[in-house]
C-alpha positions as CSV (number, residue, x, y, z in Angstrom):
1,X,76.2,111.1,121.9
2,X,79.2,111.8,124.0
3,X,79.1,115.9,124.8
4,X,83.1,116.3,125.9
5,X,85.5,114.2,124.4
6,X,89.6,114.1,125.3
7,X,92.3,114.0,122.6
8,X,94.6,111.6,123.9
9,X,97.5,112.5,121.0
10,X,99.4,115.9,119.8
11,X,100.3,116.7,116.2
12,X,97.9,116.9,112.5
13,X,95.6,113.9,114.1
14,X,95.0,115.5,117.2
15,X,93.9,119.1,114.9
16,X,91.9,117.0,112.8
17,X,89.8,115.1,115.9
18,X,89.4,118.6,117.3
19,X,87.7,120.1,113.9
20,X,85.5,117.1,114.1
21,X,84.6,117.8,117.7
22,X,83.8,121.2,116.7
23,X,81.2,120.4,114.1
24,X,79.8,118.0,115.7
25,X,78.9,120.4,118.9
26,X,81.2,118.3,120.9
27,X,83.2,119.5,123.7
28,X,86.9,119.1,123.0
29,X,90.1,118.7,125.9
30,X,93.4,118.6,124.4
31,X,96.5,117.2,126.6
32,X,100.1,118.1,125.7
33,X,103.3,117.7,126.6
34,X,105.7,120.6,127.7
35,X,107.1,120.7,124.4
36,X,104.0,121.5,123.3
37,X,102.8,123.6,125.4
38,X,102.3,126.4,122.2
39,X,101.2,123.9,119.7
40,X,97.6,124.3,117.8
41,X,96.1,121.6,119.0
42,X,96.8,123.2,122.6
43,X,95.2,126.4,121.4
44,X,92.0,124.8,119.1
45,X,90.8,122.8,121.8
46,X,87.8,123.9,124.5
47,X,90.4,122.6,127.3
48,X,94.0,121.9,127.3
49,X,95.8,119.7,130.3
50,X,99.7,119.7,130.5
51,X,100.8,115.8,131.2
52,X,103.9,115.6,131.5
53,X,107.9,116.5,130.1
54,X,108.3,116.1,126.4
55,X,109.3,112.4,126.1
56,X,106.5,110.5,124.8
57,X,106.8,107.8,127.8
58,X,106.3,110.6,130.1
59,X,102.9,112.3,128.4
60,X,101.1,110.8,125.5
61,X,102.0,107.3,126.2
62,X,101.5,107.7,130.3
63,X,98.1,106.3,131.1
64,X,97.5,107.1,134.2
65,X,98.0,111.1,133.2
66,X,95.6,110.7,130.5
67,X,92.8,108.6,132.6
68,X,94.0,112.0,135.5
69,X,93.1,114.5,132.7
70,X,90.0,113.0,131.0
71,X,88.7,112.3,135.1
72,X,89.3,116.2,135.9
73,X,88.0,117.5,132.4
74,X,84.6,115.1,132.9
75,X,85.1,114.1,129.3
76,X,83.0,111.0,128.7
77,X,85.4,109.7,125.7
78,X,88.7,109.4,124.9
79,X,89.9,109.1,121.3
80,X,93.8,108.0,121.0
81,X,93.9,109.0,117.1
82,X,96.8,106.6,115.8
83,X,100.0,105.7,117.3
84,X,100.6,106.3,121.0
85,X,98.2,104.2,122.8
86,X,95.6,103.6,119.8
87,X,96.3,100.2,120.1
88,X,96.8,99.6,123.3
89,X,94.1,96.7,125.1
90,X,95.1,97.5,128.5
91,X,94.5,101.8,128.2
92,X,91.2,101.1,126.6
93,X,90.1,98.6,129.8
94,X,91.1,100.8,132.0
95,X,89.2,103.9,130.2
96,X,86.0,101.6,130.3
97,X,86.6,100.7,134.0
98,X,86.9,104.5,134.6
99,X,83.7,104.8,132.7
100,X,85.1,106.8,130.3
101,X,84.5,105.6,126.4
102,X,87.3,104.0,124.5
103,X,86.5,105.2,120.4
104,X,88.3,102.2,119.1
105,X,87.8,98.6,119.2
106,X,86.7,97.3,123.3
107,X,89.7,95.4,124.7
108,X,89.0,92.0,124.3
109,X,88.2,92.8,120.6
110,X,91.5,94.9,120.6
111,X,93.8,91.6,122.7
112,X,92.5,89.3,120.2
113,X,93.4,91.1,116.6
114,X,96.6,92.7,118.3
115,X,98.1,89.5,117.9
116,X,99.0,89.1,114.3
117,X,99.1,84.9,114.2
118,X,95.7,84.9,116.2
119,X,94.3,87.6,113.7
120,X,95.6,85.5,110.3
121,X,94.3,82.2,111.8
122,X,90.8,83.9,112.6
123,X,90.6,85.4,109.0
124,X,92.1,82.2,107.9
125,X,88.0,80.9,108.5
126,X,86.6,83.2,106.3
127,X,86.9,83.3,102.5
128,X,90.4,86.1,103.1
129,X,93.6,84.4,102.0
130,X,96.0,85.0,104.9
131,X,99.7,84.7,104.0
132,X,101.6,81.8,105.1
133,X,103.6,81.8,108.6
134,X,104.0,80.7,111.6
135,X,102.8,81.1,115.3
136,X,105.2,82.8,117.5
137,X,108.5,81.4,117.3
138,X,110.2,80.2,120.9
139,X,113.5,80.5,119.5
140,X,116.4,81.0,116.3
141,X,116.4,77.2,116.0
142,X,112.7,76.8,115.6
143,X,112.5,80.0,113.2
144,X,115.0,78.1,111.0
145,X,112.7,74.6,110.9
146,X,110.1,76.7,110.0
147,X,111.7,78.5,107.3
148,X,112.8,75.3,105.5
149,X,108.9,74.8,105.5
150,X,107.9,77.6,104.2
151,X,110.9,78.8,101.7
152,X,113.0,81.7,101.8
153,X,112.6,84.7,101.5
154,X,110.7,85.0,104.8
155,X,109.7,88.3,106.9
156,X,110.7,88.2,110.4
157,X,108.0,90.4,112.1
158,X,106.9,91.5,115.8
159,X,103.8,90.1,116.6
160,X,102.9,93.8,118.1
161,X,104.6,95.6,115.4
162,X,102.9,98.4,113.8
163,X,103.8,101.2,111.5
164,X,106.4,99.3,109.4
165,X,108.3,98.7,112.6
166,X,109.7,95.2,113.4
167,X,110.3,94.0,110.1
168,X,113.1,92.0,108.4
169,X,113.5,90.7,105.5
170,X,115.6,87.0,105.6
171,X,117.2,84.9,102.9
172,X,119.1,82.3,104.6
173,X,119.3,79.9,107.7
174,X,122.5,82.2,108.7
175,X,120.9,85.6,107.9
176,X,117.8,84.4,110.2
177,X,119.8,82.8,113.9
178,X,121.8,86.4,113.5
179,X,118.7,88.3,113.3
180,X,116.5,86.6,115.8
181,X,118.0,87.9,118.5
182,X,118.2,91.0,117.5
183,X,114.8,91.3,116.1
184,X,113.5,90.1,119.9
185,X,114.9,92.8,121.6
186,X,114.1,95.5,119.3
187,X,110.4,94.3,119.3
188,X,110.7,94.8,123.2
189,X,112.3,97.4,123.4
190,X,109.5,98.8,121.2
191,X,106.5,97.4,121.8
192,X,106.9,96.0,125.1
193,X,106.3,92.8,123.6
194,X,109.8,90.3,122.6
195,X,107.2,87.8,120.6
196,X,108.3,87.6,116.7
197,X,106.5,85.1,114.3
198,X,107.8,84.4,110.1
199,X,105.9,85.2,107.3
200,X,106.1,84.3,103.6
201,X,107.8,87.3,101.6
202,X,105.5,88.0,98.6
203,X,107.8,89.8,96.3
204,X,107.3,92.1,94.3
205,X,103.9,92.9,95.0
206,X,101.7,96.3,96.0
207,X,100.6,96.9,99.1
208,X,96.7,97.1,99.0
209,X,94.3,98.7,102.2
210,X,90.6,98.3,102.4
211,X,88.7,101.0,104.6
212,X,85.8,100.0,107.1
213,X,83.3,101.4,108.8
214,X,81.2,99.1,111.0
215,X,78.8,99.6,113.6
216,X,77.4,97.6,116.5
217,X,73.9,96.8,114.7
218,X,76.1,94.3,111.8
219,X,76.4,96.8,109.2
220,X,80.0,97.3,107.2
221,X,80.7,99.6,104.5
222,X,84.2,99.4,102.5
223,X,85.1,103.1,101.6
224,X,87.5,101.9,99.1
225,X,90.5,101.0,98.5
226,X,94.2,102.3,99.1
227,X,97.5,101.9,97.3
228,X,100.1,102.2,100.0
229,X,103.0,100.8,97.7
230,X,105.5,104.0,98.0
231,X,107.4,102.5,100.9
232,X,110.6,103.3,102.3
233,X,112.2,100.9,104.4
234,X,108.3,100.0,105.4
235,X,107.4,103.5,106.0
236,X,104.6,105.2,103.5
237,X,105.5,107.9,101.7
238,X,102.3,108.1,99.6
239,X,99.1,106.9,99.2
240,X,96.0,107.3,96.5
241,X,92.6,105.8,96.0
242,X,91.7,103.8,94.3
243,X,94.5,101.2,93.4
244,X,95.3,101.9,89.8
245,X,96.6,98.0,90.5
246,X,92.9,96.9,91.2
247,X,90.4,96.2,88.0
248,X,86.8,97.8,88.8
249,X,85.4,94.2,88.4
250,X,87.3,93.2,91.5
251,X,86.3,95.5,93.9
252,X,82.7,94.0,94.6
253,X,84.0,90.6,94.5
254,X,86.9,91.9,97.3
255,X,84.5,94.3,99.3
256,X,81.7,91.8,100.1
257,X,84.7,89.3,101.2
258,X,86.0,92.3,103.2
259,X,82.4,93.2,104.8
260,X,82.0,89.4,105.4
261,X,84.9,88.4,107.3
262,X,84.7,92.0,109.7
263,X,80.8,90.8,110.5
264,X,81.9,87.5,111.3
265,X,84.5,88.5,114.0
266,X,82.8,91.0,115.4
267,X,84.2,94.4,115.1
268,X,83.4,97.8,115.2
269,X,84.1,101.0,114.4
270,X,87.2,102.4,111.9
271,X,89.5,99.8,111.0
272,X,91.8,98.9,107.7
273,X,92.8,95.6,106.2
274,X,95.7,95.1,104.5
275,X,96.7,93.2,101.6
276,X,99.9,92.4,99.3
277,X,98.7,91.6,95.7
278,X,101.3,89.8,94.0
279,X,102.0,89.8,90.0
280,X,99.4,87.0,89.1
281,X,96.7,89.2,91.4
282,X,96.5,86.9,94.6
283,X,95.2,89.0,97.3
284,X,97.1,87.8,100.9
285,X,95.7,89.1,103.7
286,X,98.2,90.7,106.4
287,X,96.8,92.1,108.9
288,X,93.7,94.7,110.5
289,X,94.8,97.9,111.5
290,X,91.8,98.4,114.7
291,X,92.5,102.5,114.3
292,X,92.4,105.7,112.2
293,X,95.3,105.4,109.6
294,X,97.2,108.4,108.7
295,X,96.0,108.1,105.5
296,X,92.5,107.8,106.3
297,X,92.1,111.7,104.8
298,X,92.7,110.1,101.5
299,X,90.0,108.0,101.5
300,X,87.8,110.8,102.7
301,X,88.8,112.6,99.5
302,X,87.3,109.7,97.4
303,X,84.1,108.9,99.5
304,X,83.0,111.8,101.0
305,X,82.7,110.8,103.9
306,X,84.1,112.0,107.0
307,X,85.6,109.3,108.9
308,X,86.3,110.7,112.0
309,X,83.1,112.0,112.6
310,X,81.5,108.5,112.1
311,X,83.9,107.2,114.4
312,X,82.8,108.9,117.0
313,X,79.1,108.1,116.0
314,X,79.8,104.1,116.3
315,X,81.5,104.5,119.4
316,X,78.5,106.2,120.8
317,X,76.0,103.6,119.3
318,X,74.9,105.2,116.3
319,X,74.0,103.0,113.0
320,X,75.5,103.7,110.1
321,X,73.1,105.7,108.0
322,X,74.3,104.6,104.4
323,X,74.9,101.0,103.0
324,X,77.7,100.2,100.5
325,X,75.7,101.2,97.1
326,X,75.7,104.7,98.6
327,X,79.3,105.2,98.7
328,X,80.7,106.9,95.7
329,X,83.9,105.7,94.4
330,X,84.4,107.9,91.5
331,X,87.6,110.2,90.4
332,X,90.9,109.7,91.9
333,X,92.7,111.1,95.5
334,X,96.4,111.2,96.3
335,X,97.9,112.2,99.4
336,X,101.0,113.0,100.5
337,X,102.9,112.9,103.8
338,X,104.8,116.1,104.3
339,X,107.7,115.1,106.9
340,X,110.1,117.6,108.6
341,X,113.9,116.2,108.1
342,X,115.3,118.1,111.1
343,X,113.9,120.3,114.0
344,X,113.6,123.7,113.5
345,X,111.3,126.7,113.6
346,X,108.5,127.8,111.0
347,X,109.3,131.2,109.7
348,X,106.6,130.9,106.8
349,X,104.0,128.9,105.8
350,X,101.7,129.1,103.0
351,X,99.0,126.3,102.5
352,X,98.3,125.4,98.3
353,X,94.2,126.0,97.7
354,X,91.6,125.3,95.3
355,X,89.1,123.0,94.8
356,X,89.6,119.7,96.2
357,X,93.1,120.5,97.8
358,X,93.5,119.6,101.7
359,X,96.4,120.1,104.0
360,X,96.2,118.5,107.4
361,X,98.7,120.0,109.7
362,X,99.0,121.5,113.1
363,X,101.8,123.8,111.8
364,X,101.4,127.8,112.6
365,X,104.1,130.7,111.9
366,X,106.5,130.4,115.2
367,X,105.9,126.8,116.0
368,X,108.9,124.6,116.9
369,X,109.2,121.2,115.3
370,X,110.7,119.2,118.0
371,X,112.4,115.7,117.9
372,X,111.2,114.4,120.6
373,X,107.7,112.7,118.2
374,X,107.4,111.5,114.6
375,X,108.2,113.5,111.8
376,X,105.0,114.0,110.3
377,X,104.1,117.8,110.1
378,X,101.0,117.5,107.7
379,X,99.5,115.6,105.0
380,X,98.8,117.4,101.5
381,X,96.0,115.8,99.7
382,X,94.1,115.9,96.3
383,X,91.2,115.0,94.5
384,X,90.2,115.5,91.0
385,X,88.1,113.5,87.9
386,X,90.7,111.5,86.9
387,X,93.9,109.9,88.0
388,X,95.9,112.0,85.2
389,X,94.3,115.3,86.6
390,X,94.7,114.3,90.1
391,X,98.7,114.2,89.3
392,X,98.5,117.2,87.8
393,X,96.9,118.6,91.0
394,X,99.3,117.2,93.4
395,X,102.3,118.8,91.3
396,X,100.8,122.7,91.4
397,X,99.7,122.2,95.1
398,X,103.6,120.7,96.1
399,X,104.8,123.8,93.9
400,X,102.7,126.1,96.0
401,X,103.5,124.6,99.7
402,X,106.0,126.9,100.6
403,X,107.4,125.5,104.6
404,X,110.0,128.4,105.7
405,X,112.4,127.6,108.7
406,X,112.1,123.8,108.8
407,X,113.8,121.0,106.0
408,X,111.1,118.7,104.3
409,X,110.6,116.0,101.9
410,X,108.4,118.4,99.4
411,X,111.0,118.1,96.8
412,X,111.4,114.2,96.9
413,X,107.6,114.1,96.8
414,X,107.4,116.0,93.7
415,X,109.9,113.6,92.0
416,X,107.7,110.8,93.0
417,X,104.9,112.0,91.4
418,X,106.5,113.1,88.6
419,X,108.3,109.7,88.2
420,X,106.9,107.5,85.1
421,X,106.9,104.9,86.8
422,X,104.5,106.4,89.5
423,X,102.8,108.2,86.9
424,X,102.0,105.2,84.8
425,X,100.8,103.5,87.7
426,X,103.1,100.5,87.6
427,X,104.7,100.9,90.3
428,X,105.5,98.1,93.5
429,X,106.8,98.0,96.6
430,X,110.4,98.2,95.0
431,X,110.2,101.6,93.5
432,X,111.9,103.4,96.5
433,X,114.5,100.7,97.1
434,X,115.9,100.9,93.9
């Protein structure tokens, strides 16, 4: 087991690693930007390195500062958390060449599922139904040939994207030459990585996750399954476990698929599938996410079972210590993401409690919420019996969270739980577009 470990990220994720260091007896070195010099994962942390100005190209995605810091500190890991450089094939060779641990996917495993044709077309063998597409495209004149094949509407996606970035929605031969362009260089601009690629757009449908765990011995556990289906403009709003989309009697049927496929290309560690289930209850396979999701805490909430911690474990070599009959997917969990709508400074905050209520965040009184990263300032989740009770939950604990100083999105969450449509469970990908 590693004994120092660096937090290569800032924010709730970066807290979170840190309390999992902690009860683990695991040495913890934070890094931070100027901006966050005052932050609390600055302060929680064993060790805390400054990296570099606030801009997120100059700190937390700079890899040589990060190698510099996790080198001085003598951590023997590295965990990126999501975003930044969680992904990233070429920062987790170089940790590994710097004999430093990578907790994540190795690099070669990381190259060849970061490419979302490759990934489809290697699922594609197992008994997964990928959704129909393309390879990457060379051009706007092949994109439209391949459109006429596969029918519009189509998704025009980056083959690198990630969080909901890179992703258009096209109806017509017109719509698509204008867009290619365009879509190129944002995906470049973004990603460092112009490729783009078409992809059959099931609509309406509900976008379903399955959560692994898989260590190097073979063994892969499902903890669940996520409804991610409270979208706007592709970014989750929401999440709860389970699906109230999914029937119980397909779970088994879906996780031993699930388990089968991961074992047969070889991965390890935390990782998510993702699905869209259209109206007649087809399955299509998307993508693997090969990182801790924001919304892995949900999932937690259902299971039991910590997922950060076991991340670390598999990383280090350790089996997995359960089997899939041991995970408990009973009651009902629902998290929400709690994002600032400006910058500002926290005069008050006071955190809902209670059984089964969690709040992720790395916000103190005094702290300023910049906009130099991502606008997630915590993550409010519930877990209760029953679906019906867990709404109930999530409404007092949203009444309760009381964020002074700084403009948030509690208000629109608490209509969207208290939406019928939500609250009936029939609910799509459409709901926020309306």
């Amino acid at each position: 087991m590693f004994s120092k470990i660096l937090i290569a990220n800032r924010g709730e994720i970066a807290v979170r690693i840190i309390r999992a260091c902690k009860e683990m007896g695991i040495a913890s070195v934070a890094v931070c930007s100027e901006a966050d010099r005052d932050c609390l994962h600055a302060a929680l942390a064993d060790e805390c390195i400054c990296i570099g100005p606030a801009a997120a190209k100059d700190s937390y995605l700079n890899e040589s500062r990060i190698l510099s810091a996790a080198l001085v500190s003598g951590a023997q890991a590295i965990h990126p958390g999501y975003g930044f450089l969680s992904e990233n094939a070429q920062f987790a060779e170089a940790c590994r060449k710097n004999g430093i641990a990578f907790i994540g996917p190795d690099s070669t495993c990381m190259t060849a599922l970061g490419d979302k044709t490759k990934t489809k077309q290697a699922f594609s063998k197992t008994a997964l139904k990928p959704i129909p597409g393309t390879d990457v495209l060379p051009d706007a004149e092949h994109a439209v040939r391949e459109a006429s094949k596969i029918g519009y509407p189509v998704m025009l996606k980056a083959r690198s994207g990630g969080g909901g970035r890179g992703i258009r929605v096209i109806h017509s031969d017109a719509q698509l030459r204008q867009a290619f362009p365009l879509a190129v260089a944002e995906s470049e601009a973004a990603f460092g990585d112009g490729a783009v690629y078409l992809e059959k757009c099931v609509a309406p449908a509900r976008h379903i996750e399955v959560q692994i765990l898989a260590d190097e011995q073979g063994n892969v556990v499902c903890l669940g399954e996520r409804d991610c289906s409270v979208q706007r403009h592709h970014q989750k709003l929401l999440e709860e476990s389970p699906s109230p989309a999914i029937r119980p009697e397909e779970r088994a049927p879906l996780f031993g698929a699930v388990a089968e496929a991961v074992r047969a290309i070889g991965y390890t560690g935390v990782g998510t599938l993702e699905f869209l289930r259209d109206r007649s209850g087809n399955l299509w396979f998307m993508e693997i996410n090969v990182r801790l999701q924001v919304e892995h805490a949900v999932s937690e909430m259902l299971t039991q079972v910590d997922l950060v911690k076991w991340q670390i474990r598999t990383a280090a070599g350790v089996s997995l210590s359960f089997r899939q009959e041991d995970i408990p997917l009973r009651g009902a969990a629902i998290e929400c993401r709690i994002n600032a709508l400006s910058p500002g400074r926290l005069r008050m905050l006071h955190v809902p409690g209670g059984p089964f209520v969690r709040f992720d965040t790395y916000l103190v009184q005094g702290v300023t919420i910049t906009p130099f990263y991502d606008p997630l300032i915590g993550k409010l989740i519930v877990y209760a019996a029953t679906r019906e009770e867990a709404l109930r939950k999530m409404r007092a604990a949203l009444c309760e969270l009381v964020i002074d100083g700084v403009e948030t999105n509690i208000a629109e969450q608490l209509r969207i739980i208290s939406d019928p449509r939500f609250a009936s469970g029939a609910y799509d990908l459409t709901m926020m577009e309306e």
